[in-house]
C-alpha positions in Angstrom: -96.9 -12.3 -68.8 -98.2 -13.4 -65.4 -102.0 -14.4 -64.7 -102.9 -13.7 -61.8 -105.3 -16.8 -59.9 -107.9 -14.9 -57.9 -109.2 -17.1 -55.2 -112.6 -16.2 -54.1 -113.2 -16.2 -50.0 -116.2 -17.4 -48.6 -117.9 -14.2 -46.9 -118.6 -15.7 -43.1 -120.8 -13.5 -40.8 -121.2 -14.1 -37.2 -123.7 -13.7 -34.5 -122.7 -14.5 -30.9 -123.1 -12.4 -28.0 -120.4 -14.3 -25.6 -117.6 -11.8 -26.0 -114.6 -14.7 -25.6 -116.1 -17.0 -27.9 -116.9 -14.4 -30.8 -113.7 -13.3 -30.7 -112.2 -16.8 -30.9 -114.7 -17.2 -34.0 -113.9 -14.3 -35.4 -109.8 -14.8 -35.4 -110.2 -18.5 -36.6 -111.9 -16.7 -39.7 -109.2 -14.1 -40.0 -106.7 -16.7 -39.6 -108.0 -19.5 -42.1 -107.4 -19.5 -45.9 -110.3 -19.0 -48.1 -112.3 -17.4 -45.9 -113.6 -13.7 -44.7 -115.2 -12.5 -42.2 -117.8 -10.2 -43.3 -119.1 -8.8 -40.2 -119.8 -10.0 -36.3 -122.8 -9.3 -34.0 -123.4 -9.1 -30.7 -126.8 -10.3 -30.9 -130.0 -10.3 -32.7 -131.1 -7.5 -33.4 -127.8 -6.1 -34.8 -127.8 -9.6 -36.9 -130.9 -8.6 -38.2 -129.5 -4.8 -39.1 -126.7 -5.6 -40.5 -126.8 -8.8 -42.2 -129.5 -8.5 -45.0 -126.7 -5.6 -46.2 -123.8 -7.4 -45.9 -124.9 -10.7 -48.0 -122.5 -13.2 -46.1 -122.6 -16.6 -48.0 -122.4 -19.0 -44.1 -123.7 -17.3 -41.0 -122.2 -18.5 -37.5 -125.5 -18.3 -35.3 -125.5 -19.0 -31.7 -128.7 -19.9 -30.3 -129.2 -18.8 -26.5 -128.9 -15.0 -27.9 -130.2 -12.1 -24.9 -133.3 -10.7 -26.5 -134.3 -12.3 -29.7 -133.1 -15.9 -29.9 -131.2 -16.9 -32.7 -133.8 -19.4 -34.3 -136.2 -16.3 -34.4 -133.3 -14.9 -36.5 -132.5 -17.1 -38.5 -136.3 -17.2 -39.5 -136.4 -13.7 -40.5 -132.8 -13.3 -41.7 -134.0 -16.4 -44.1 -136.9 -14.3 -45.7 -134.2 -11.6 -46.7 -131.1 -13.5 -47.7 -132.4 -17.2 -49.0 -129.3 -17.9 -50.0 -127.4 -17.5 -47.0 -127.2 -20.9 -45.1 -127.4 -21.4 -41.6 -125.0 -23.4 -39.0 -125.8 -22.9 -35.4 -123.2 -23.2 -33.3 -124.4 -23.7 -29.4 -123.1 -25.1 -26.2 -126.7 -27.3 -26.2 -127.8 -30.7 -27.4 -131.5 -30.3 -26.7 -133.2 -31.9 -29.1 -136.6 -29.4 -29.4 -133.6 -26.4 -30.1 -132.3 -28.7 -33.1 -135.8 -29.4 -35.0 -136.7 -26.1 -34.4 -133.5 -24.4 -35.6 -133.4 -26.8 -38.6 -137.2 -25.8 -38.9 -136.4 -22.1 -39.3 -134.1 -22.5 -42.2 -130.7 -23.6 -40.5 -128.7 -26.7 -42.3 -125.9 -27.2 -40.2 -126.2 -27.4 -35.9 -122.6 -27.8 -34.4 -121.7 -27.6 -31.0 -119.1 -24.6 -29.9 -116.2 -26.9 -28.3 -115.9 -28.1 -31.8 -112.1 -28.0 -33.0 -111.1 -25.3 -35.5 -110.3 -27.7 -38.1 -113.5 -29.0 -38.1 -115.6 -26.1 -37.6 -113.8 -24.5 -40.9 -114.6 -28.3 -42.6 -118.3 -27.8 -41.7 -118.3 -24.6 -42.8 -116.6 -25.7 -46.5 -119.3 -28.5 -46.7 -122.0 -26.2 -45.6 -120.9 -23.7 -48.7 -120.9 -26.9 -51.0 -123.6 -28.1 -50.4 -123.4 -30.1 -47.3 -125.4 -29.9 -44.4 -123.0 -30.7 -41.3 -123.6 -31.7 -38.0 -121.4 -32.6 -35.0 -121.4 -36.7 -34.4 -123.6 -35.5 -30.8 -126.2 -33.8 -32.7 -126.3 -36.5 -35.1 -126.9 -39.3 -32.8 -129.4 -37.3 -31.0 -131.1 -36.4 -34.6 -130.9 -40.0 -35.7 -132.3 -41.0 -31.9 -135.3 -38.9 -32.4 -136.2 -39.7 -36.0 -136.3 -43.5 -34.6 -138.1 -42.9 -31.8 -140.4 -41.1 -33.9 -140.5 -44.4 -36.2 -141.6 -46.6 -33.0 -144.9 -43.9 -31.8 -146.2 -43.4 -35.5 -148.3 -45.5 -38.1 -145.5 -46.3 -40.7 -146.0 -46.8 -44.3 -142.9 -49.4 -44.9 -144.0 -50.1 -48.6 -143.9 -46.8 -49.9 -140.2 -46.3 -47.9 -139.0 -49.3 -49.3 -140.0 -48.4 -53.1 -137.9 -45.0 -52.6 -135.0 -47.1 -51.4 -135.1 -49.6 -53.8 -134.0 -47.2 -56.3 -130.7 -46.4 -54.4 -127.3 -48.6 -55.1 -125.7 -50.6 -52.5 -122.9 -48.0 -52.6 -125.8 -45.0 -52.2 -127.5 -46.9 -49.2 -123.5 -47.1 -47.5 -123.3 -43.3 -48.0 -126.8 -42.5 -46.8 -126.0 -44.3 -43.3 -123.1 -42.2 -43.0 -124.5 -38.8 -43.9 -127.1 -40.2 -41.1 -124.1 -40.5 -38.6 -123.4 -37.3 -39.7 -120.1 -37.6 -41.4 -118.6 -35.0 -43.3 -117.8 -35.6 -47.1 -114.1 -36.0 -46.5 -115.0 -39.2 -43.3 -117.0 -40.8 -45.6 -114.7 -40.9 -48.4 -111.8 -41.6 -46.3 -114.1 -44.8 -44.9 -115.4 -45.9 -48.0 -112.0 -45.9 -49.8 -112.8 -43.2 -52.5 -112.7 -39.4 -53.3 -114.6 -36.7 -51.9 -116.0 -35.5 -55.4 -117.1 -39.8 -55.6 -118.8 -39.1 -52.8 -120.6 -35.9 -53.6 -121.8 -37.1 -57.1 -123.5 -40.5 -55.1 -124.9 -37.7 -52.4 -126.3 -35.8 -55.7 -127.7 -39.0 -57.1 -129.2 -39.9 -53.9 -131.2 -36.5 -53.3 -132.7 -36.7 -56.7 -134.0 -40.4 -56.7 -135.4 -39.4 -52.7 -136.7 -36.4 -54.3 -134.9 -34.3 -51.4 -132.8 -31.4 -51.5 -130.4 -32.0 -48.7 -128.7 -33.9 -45.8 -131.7 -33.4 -43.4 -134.2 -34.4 -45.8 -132.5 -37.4 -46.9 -132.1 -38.9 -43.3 -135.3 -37.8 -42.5 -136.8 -40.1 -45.4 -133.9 -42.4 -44.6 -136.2 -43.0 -41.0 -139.2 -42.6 -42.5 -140.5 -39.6 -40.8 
């Protein structure tokens, strides 16, 4: 007798009112193994109809959306699905739409000429935990949290207790998840598996007493 090996899809909504560019979103879903695409909206407010009901598992968001913005929908869609998670994917780099998206409830910020490959990557390490951004927005996260660093009153000790805690090989991960490297970069850079990598990531989270990427950099800088 045969078993059958049911492989479950990651349900993927999108929200993106350029017509090209959902439509290239939407076949690189349909195309890609392990994946679905659960439904697709035009803009917000059909996002905000039609989501809550649909209970996708990674949302596609574009920000610049006509009418309401898709920050302002992530923020409400957030209150009615808190387990969907969040990746905006924008043709911008300004750095007041990534703290505010990341603000609302997003934890991933791409930019749209990202590669296919990679775009279905982030969204894998998104599902898993990850929180994945494009090397761009990373710098100009990373940029930000320093500057940040040089304007404010700093408490060094208290930083340096937290980090004391943390292995040498824990402190090499956490400057790559600061570069923003996916879990598969970082493993390939370091020499060791992916899973090696996400059980130091774990173990770094709980001794910074964060629960993901954004909060770990963020501590990382001291902010």
């Amino acid at each position: 007798m045969k078993h059958l090996c049911i492989i479950m899809k990651i349900p993927i909504a999108i929200v993106e009112d350029n017509n090209d560019i959902r439509q290239a979103l939407e076949q690189i879903i349909d195309m890609a193994e392990g994946f679905s695409l659960c439904c697709s909206c035009v803009n917000g407010e059909e996002a905000l109809a039609t989501i809550p009901h649909m209970d996708p598992k990674v949302v596609l968001m574009d920000i610049n959306l006509g009418g309401i913005n898709g920050i302002e929908c992530v923020k409400i869609l957030k209150e009615s699905n808190p387990t969907a998670l969040f990746m905006m994917c924008t043709a911008l780099e300004e750095d007041e739409s990534i703290f505010q998206a990341l603000k609302a409830g997003a934890s991933g910020y791409i930019l749209k000429k990202t590669t296919p490959p990679k775009l279905l990557e982030a969204i894998q390490e998104l599902y898993e935990g990850g929180a994945p951004m494009s090397s761009q927005i990373a710098r100009k996260v990373v940029a930000a949290f320093r500057s940040q660093i040089n304007d404010a009153d700093q408490q060094p000790n208290d930083r340096m207790v937290s980090f004391t805690m943390l292995s040498k090989r824990e402190k090499e991960i956490l400057e790559t998840l600061a570069k923003g490297l996916l879990y598969k970069q970082i493993a390939d850079q370091l020499g060791i598996s992916k899973e090696t990598v996400k059980k130091h990531v774990y173990s770094i989270y709980e001794k910074l007493h964060v629960d993901n990427r954004i909060e770990a950099v963020n501590k990382y800088f001291g902010r």
